[in-house]
Biopython code that builds the backbone (N, CA, C, O; Angstrom):
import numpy as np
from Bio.PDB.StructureBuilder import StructureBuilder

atoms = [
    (1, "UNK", "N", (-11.816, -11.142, 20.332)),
    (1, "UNK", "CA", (-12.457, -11.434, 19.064)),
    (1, "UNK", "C", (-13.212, -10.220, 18.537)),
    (1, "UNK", "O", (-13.027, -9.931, 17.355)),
    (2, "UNK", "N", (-13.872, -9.626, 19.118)),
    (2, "UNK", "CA", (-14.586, -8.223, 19.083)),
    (2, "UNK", "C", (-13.565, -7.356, 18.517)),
    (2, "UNK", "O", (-13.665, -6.832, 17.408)),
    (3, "UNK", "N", (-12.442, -7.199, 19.422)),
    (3, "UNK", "CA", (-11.749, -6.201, 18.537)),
    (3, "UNK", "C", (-11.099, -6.572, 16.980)),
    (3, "UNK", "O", (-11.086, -5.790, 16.029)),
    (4, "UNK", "N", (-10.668, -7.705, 16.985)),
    (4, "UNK", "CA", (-10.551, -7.921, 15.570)),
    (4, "UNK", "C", (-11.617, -7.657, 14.438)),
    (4, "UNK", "O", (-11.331, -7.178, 13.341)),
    (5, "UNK", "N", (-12.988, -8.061, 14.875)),
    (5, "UNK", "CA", (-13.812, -7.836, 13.539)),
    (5, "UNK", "C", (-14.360, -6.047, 13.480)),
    (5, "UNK", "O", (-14.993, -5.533, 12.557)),
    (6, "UNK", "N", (-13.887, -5.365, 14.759)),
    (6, "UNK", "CA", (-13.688, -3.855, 14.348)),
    (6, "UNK", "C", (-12.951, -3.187, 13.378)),
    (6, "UNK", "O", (-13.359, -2.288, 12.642)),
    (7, "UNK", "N", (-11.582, -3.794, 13.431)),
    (7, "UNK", "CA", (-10.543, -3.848, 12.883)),
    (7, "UNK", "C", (-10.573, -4.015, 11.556)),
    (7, "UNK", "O", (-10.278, -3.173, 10.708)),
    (8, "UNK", "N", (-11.078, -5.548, 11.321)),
    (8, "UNK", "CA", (-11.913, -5.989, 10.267)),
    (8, "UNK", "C", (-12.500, -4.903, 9.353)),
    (8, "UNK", "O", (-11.949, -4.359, 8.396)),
    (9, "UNK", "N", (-13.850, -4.682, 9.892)),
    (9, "UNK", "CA", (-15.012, -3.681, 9.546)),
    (9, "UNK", "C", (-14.790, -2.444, 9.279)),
    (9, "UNK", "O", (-15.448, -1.835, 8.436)),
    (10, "UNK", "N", (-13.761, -1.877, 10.017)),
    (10, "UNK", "CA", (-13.021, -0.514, 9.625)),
    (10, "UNK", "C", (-12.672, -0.719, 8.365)),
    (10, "UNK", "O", (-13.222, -0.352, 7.326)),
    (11, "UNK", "N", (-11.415, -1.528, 8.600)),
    (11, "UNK", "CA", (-10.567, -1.024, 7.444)),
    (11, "UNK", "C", (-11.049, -1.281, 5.787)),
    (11, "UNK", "O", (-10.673, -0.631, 4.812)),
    (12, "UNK", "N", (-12.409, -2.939, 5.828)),
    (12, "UNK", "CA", (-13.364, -2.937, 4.662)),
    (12, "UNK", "C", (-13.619, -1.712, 4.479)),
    (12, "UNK", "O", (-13.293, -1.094, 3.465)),
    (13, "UNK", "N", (-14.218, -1.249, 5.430)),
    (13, "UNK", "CA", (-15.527, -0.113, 5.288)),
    (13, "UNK", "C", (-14.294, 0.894, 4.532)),
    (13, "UNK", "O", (-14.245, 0.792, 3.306)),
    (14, "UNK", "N", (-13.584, 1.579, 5.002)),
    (14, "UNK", "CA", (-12.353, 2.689, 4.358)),
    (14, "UNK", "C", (-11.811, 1.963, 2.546)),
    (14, "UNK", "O", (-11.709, 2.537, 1.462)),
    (15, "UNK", "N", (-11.607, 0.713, 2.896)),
    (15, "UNK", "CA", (-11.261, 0.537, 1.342)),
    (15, "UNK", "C", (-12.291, 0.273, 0.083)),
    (15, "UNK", "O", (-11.970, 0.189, -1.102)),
    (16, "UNK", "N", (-13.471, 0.177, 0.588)),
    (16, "UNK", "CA", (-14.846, 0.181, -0.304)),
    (16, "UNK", "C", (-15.166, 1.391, -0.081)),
    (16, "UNK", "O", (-15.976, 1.573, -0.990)),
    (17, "UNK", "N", (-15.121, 2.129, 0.353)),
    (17, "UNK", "CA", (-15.757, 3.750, 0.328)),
    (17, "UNK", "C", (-14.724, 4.434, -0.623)),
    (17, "UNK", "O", (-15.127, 5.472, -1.149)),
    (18, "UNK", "N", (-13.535, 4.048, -0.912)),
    (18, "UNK", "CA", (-12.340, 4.650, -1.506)),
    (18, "UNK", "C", (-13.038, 4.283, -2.911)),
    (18, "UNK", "O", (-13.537, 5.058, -3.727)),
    (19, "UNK", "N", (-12.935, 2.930, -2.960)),
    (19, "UNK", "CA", (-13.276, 2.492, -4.329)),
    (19, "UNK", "C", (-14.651, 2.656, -4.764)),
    (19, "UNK", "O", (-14.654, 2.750, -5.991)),
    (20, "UNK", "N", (-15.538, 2.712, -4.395)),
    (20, "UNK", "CA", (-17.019, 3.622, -4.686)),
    (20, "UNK", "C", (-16.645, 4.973, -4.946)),
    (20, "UNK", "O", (-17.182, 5.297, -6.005)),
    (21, "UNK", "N", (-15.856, 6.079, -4.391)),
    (21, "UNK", "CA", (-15.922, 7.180, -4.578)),
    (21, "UNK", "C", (-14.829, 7.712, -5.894)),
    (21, "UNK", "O", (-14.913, 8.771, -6.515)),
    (22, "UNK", "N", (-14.149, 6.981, -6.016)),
    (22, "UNK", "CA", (-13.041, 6.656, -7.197)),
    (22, "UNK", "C", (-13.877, 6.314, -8.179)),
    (22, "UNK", "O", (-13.519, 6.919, -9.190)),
    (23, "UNK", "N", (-15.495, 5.162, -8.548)),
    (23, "UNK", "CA", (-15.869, 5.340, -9.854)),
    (23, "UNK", "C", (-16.293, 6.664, -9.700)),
    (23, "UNK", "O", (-15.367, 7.044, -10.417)),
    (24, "UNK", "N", (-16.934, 7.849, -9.371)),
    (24, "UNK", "CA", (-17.727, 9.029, -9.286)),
    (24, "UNK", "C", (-16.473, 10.220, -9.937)),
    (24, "UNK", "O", (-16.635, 10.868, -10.971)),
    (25, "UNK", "N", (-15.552, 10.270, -9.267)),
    (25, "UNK", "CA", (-14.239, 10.597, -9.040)),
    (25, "UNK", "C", (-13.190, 10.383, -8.608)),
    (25, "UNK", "O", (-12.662, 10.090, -7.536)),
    (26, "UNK", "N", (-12.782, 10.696, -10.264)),
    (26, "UNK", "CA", (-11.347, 9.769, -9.881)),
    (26, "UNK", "C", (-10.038, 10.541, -9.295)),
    (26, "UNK", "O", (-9.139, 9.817, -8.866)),
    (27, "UNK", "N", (-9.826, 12.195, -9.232)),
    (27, "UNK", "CA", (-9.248, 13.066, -8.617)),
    (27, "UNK", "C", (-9.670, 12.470, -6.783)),
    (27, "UNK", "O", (-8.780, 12.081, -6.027)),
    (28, "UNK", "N", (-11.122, 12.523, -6.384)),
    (28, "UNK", "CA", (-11.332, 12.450, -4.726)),
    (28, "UNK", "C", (-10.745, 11.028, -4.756)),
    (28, "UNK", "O", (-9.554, 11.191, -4.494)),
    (29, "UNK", "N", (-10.920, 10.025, -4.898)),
    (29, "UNK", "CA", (-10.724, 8.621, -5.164)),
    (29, "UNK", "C", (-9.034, 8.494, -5.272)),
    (29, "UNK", "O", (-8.478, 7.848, -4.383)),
    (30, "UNK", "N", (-8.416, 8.946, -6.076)),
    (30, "UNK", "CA", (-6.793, 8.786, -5.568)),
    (30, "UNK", "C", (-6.123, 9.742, -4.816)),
    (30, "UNK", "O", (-4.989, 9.741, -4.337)),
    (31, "UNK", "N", (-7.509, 11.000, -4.785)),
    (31, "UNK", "CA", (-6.447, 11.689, -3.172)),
    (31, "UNK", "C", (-6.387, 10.303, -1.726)),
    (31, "UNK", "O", (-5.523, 9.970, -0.914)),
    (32, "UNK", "N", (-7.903, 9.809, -2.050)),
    (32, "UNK", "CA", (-7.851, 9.224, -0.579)),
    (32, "UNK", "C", (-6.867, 7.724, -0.647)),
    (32, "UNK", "O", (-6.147, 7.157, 0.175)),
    (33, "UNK", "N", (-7.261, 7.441, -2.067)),
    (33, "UNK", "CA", (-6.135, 6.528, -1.862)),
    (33, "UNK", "C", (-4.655, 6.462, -1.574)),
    (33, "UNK", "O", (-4.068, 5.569, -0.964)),
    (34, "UNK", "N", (-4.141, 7.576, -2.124)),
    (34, "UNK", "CA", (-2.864, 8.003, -1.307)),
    (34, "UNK", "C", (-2.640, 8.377, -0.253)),
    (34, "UNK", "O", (-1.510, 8.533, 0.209)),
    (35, "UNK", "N", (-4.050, 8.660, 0.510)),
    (35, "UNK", "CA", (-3.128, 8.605, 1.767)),
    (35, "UNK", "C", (-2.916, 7.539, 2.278)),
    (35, "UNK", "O", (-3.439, 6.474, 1.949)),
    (36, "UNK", "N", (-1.994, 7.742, 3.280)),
    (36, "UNK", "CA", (-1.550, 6.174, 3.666)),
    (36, "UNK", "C", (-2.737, 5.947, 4.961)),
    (36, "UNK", "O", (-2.495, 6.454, 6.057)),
    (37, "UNK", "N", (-3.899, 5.230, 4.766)),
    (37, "UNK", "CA", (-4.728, 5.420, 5.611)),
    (37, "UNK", "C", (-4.774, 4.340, 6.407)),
    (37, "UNK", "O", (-4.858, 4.298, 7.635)),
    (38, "UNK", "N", (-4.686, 3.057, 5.250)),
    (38, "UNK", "CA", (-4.545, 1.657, 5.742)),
    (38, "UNK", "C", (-3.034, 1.409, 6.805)),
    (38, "UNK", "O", (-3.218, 0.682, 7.781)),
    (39, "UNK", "N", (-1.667, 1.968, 6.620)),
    (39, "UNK", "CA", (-0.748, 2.194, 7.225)),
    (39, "UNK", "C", (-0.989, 3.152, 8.413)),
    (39, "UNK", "O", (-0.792, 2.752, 9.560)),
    (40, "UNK", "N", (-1.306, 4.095, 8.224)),
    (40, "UNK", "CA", (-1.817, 4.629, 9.420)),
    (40, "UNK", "C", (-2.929, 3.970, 10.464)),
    (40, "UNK", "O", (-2.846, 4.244, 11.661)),
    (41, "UNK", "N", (-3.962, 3.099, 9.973)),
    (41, "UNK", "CA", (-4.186, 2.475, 10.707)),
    (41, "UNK", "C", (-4.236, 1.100, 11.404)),
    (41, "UNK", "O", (-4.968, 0.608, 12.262)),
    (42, "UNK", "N", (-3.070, 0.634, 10.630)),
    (42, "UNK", "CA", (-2.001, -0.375, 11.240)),
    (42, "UNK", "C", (-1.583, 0.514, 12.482)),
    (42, "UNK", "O", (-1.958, 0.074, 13.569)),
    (43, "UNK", "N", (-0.968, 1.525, 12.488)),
    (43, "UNK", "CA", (-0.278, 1.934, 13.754)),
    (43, "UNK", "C", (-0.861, 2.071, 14.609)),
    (43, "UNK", "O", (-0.496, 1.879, 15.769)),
    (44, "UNK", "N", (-2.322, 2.581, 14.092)),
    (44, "UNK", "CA", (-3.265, 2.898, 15.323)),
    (44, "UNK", "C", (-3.555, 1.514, 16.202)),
    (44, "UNK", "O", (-3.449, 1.489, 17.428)),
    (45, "UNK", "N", (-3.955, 0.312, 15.356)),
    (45, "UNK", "CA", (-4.180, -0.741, 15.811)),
    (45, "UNK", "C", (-2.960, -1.472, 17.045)),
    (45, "UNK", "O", (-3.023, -2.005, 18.152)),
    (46, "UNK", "N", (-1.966, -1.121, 16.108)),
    (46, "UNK", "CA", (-0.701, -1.696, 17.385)),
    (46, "UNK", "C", (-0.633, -0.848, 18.486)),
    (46, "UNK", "O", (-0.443, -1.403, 19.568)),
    (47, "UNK", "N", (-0.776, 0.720, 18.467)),
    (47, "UNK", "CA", (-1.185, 1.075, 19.918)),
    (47, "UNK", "C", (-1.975, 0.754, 20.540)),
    (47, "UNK", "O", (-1.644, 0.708, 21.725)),
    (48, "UNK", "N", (-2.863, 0.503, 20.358)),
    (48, "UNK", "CA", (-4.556, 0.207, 21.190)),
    (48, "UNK", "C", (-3.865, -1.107, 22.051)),
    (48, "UNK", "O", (-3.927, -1.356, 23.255)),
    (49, "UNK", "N", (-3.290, -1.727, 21.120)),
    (49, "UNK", "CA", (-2.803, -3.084, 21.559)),
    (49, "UNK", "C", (-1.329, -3.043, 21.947)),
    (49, "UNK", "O", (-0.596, -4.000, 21.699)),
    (50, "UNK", "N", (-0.966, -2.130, 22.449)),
    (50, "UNK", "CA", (0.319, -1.702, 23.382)),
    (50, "UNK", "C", (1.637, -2.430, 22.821)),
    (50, "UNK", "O", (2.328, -3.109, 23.580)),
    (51, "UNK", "N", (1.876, -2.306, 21.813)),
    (51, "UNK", "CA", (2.919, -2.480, 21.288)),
    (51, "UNK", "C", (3.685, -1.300, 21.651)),
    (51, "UNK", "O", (3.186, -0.246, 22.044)),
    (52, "UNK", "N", (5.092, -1.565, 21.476)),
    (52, "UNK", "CA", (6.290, -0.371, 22.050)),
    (52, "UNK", "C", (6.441, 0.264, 20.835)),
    (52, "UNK", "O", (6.551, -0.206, 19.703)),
    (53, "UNK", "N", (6.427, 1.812, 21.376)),
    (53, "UNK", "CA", (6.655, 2.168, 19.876)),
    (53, "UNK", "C", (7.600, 2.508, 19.287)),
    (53, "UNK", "O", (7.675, 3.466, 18.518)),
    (54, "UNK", "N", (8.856, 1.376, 19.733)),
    (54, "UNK", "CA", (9.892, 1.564, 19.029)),
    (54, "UNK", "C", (9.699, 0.865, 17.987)),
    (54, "UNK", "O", (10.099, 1.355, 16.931)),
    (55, "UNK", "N", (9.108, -0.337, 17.954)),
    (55, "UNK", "CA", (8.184, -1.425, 16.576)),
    (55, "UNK", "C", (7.305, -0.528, 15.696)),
    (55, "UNK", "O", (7.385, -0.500, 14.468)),
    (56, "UNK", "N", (6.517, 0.152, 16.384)),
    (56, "UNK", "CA", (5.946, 1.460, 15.909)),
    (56, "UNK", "C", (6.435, 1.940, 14.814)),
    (56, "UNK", "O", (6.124, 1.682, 13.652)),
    (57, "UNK", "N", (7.467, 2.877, 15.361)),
    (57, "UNK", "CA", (8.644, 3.596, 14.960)),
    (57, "UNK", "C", (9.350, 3.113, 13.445)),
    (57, "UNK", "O", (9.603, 3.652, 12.368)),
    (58, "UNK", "N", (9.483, 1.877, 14.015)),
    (58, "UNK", "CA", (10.325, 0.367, 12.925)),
    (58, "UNK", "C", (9.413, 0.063, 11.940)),
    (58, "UNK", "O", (9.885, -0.281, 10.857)),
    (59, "UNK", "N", (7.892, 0.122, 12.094)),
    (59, "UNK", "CA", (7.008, -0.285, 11.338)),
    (59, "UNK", "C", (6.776, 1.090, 10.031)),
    (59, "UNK", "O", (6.627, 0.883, 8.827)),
    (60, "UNK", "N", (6.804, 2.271, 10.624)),
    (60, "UNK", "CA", (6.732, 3.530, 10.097)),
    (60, "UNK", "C", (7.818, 3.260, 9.171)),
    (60, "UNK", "O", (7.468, 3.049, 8.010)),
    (61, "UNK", "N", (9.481, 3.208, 9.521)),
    (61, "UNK", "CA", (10.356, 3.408, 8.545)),
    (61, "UNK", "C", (10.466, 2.262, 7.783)),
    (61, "UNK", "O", (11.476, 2.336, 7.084)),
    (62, "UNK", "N", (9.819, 1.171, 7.610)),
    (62, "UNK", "CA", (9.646, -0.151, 7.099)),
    (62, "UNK", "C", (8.796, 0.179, 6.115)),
    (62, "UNK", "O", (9.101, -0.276, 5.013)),
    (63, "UNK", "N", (7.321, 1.168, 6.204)),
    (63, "UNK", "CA", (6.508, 1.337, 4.909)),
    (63, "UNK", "C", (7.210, 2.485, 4.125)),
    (63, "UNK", "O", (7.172, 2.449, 2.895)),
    (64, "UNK", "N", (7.904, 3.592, 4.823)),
    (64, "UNK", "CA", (8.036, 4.679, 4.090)),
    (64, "UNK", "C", (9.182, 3.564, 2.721)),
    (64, "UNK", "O", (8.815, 3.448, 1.552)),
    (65, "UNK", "N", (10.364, 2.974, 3.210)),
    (65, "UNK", "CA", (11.048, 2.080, 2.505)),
    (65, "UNK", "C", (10.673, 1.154, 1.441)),
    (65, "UNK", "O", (11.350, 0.849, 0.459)),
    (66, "UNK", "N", (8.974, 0.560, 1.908)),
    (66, "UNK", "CA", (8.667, -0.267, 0.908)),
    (66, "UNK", "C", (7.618, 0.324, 0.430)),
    (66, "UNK", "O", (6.740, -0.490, 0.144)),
    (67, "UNK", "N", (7.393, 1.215, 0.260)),
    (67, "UNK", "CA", (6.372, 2.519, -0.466)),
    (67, "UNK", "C", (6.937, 2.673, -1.646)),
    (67, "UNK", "O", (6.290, 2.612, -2.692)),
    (68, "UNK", "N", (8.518, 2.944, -1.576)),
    (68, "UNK", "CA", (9.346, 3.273, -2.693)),
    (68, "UNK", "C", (9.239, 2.333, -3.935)),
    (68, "UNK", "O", (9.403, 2.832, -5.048)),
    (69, "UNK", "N", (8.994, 1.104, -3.816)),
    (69, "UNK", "CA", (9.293, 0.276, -4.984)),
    (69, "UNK", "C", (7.572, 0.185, -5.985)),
    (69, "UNK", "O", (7.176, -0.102, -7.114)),
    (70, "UNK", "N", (7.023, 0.650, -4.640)),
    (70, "UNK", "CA", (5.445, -0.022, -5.644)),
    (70, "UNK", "C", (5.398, 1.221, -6.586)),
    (70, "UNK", "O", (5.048, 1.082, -7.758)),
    (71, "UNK", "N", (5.761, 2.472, -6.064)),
    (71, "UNK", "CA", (5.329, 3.715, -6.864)),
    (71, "UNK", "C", (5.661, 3.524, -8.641)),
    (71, "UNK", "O", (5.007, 4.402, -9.203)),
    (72, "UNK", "N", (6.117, 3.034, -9.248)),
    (72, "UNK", "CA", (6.430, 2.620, -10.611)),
    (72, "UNK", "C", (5.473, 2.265, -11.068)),
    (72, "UNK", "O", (5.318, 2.649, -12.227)),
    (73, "UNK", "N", (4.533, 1.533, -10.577)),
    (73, "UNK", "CA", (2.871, 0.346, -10.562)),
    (73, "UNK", "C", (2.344, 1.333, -11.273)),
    (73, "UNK", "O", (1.754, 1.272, -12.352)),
    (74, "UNK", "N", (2.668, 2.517, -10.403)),
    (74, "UNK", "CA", (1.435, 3.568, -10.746)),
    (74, "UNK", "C", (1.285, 4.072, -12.143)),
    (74, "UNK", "O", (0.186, 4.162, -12.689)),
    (75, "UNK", "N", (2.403, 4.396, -12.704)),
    (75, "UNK", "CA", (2.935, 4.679, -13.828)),
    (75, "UNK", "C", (2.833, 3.467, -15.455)),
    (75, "UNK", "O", (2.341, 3.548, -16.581)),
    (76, "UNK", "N", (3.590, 2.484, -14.695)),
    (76, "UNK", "CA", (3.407, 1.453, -15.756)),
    (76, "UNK", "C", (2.315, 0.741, -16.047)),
    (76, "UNK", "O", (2.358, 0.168, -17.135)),
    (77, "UNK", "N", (0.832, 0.529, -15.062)),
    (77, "UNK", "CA", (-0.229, 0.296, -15.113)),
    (77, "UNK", "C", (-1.012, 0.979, -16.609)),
    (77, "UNK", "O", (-1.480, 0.425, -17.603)),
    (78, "UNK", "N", (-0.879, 2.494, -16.189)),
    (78, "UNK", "CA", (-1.478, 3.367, -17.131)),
    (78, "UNK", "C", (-0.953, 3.621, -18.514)),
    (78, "UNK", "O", (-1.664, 4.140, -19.374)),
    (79, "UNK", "N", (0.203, 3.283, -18.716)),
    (79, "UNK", "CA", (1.211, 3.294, -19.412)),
    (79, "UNK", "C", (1.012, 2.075, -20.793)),
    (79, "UNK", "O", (0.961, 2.215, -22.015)),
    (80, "UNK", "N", (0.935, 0.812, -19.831)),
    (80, "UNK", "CA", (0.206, -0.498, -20.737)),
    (80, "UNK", "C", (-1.035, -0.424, -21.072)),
    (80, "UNK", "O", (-1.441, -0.755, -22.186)),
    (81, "UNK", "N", (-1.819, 0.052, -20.075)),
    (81, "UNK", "CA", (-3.559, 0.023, -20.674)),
    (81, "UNK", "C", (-3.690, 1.053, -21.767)),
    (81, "UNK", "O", (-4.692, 0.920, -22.470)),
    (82, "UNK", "N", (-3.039, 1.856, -21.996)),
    (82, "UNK", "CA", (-3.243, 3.452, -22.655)),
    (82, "UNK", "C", (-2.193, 3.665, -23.702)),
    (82, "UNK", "O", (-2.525, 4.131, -24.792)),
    (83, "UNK", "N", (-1.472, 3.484, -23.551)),
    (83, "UNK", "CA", (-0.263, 3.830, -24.603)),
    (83, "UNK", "C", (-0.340, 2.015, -25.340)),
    (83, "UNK", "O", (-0.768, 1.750, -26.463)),
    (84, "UNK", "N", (-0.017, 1.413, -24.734)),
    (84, "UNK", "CA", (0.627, -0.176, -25.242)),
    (84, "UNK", "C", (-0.895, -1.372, -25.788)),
    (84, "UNK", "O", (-0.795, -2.279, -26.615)),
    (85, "UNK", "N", (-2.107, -0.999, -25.063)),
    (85, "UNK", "CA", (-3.513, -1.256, -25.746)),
    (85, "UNK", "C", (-3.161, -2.438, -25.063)),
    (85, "UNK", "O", (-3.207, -3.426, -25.796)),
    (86, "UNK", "N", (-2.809, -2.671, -23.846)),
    (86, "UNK", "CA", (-3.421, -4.225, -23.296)),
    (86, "UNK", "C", (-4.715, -4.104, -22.487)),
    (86, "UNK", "O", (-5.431, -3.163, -22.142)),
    (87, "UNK", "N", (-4.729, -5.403, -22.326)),
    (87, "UNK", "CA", (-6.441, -5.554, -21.464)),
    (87, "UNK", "C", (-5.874, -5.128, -19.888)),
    (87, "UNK", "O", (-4.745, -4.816, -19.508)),
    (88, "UNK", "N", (-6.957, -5.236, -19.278)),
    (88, "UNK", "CA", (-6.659, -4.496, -17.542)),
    (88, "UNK", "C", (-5.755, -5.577, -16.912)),
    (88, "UNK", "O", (-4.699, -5.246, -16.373)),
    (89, "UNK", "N", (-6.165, -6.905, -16.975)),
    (89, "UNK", "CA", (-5.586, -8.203, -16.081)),
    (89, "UNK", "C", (-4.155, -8.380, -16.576)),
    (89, "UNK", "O", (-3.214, -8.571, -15.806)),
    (90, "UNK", "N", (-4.044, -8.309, -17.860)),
    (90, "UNK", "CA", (-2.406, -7.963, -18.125)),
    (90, "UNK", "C", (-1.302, -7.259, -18.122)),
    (90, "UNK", "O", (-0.125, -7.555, -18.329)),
    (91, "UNK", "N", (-1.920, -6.148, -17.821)),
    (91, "UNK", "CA", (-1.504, -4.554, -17.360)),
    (91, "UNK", "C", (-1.094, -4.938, -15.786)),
    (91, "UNK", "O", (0.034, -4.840, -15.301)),
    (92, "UNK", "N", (-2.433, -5.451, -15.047)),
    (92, "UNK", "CA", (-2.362, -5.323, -14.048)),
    (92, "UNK", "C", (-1.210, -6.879, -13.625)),
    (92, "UNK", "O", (-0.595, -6.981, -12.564)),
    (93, "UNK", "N", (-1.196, -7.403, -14.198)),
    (93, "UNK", "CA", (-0.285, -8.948, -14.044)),
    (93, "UNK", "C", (1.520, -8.177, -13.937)),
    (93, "UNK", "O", (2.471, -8.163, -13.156)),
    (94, "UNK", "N", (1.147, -7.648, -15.227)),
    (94, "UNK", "CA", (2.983, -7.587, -15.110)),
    (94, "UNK", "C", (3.373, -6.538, -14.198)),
    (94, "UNK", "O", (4.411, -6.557, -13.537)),
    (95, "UNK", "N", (2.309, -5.418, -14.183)),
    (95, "UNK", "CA", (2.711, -3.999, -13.017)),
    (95, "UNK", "C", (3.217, -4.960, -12.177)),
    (95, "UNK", "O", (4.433, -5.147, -12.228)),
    (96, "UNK", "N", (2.340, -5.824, -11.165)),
    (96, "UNK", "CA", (2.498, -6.574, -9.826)),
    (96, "UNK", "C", (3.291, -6.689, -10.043)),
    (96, "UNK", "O", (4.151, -6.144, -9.350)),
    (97, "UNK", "N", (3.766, -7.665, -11.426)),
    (97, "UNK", "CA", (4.922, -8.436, -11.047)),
    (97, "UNK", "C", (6.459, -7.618, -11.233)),
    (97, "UNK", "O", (7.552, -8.086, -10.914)),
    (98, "UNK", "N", (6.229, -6.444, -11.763)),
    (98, "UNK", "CA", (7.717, -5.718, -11.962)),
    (98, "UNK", "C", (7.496, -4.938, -10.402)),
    (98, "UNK", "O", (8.481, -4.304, -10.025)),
    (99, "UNK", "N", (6.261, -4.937, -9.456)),
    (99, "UNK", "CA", (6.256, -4.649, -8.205)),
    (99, "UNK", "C", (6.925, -5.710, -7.412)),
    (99, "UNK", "O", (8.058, -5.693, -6.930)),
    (100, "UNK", "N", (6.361, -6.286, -7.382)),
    (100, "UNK", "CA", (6.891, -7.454, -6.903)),
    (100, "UNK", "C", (8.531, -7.594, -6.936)),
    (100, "UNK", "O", (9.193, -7.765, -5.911)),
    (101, "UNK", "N", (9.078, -7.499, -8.218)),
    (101, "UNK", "CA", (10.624, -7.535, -8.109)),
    (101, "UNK", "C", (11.640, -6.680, -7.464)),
    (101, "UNK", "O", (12.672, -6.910, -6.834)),
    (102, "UNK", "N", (10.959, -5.540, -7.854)),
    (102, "UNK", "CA", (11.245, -4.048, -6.637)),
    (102, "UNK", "C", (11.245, -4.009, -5.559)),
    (102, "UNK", "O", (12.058, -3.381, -4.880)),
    (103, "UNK", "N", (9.897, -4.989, -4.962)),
    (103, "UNK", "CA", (9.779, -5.558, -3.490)),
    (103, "UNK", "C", (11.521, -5.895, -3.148)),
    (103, "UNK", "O", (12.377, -5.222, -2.574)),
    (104, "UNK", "N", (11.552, -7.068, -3.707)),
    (104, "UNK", "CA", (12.943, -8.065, -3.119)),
    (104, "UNK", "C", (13.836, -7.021, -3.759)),
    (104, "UNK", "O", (14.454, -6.458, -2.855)),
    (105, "UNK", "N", (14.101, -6.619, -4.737)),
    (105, "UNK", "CA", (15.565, -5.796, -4.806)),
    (105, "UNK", "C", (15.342, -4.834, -3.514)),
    (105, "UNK", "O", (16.267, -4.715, -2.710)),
    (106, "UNK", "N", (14.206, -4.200, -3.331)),
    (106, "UNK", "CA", (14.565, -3.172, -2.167)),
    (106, "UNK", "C", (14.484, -3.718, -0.802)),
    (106, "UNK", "O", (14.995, -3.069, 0.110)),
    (107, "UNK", "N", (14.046, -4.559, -0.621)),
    (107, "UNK", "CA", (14.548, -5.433, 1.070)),
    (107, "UNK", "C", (15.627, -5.750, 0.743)),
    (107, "UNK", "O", (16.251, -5.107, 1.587)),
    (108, "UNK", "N", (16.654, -6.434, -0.046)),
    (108, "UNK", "CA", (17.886, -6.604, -0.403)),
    (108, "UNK", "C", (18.516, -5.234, 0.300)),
    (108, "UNK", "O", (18.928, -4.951, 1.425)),
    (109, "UNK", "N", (18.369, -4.534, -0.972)),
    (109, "UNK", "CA", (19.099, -2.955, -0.808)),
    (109, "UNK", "C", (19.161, -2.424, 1.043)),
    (109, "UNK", "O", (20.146, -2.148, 1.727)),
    (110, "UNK", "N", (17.961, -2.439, 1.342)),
    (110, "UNK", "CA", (17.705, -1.542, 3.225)),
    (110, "UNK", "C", (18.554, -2.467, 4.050)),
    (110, "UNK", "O", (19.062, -1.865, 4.997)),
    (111, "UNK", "N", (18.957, -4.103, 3.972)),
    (111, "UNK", "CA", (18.532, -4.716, 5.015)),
    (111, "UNK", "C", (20.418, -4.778, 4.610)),
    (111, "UNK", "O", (21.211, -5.044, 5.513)),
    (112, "UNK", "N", (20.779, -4.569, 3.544)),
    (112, "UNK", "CA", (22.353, -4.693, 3.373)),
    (112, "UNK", "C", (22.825, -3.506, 3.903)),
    (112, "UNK", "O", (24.052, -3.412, 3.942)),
    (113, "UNK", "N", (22.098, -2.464, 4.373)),
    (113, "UNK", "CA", (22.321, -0.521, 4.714)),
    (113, "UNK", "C", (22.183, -0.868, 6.263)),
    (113, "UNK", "O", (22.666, -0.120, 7.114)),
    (114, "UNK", "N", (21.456, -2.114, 6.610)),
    (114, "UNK", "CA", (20.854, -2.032, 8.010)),
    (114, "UNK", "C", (19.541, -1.153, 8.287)),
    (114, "UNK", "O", (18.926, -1.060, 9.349)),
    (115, "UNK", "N", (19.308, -0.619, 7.233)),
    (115, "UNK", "CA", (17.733, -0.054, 7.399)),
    (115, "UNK", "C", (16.937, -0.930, 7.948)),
    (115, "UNK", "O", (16.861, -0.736, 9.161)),
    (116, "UNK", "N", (16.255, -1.893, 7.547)),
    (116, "UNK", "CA", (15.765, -3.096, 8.077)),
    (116, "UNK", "C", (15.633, -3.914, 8.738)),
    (116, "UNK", "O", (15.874, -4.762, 7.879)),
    (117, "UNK", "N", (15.440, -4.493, 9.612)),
    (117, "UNK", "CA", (16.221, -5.415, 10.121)),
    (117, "UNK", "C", (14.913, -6.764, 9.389)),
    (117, "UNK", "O", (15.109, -7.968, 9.556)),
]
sb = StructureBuilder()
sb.init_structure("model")
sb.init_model(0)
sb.init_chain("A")
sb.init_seg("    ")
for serial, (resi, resn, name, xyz) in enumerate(atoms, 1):
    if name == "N":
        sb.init_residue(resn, " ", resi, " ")
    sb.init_atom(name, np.array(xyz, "f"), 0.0, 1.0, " ", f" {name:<3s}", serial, name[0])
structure = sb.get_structure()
């Protein structure tokens, strides 16, 4: 139980420090958000906890794969709020949801290649 609310407490603590330092600056604020910090410390977590790291391994080429579809978000977010004059929640509604569709076309796409299992 202990180790979970570490786990817990970490990874809050990393995604509220991102987003505090993102209102100040927004250059430091999406360096850190790009990194893959939260994914990286998924992996860390499954070692501690002795997972094989061929799952590891599987888990690594599983985000680099579904990394690919959200990256559009990034674009069309800013795109609607700024160019198209919608409010944030509607911007942010349809990004998800044209994320979201990218999701399933690209598990479709890997898992028909055998990328996936």
């Amino acid at each position: 139980m202990v180790w979970y609310l570490v786990k817990i407490i970490v990874t809050s603590l990393i995604i509220v420090a991102v987003s505090e330092i993102g209102k100040f600056n927004s250059f430091i604020g999406s360096l850190l958000a790009s990194i893959p910090l939260i994914s990286v410390l998924g992996m860390i977590w499954m070692h501690q906890e002795h997972v094989p790291t061929t799952k590891i391994s599987s888990h690594s080429t599983g985000v680099f794969w579904m990394v690919l579809p959200s990256l559009p978000m990034f674009l069309l977010l800013p795109w609607l709020l700024e160019k198209q004059g919608w409010n944030f929640y509607s911007s942010l509604a349809v990004s998800l949801g044209v994320t979201i569709l990218l999701y399933f076309f690209t598990a479709l796409v890997v898992r028909r290649y055998g990328i996936l299992i």
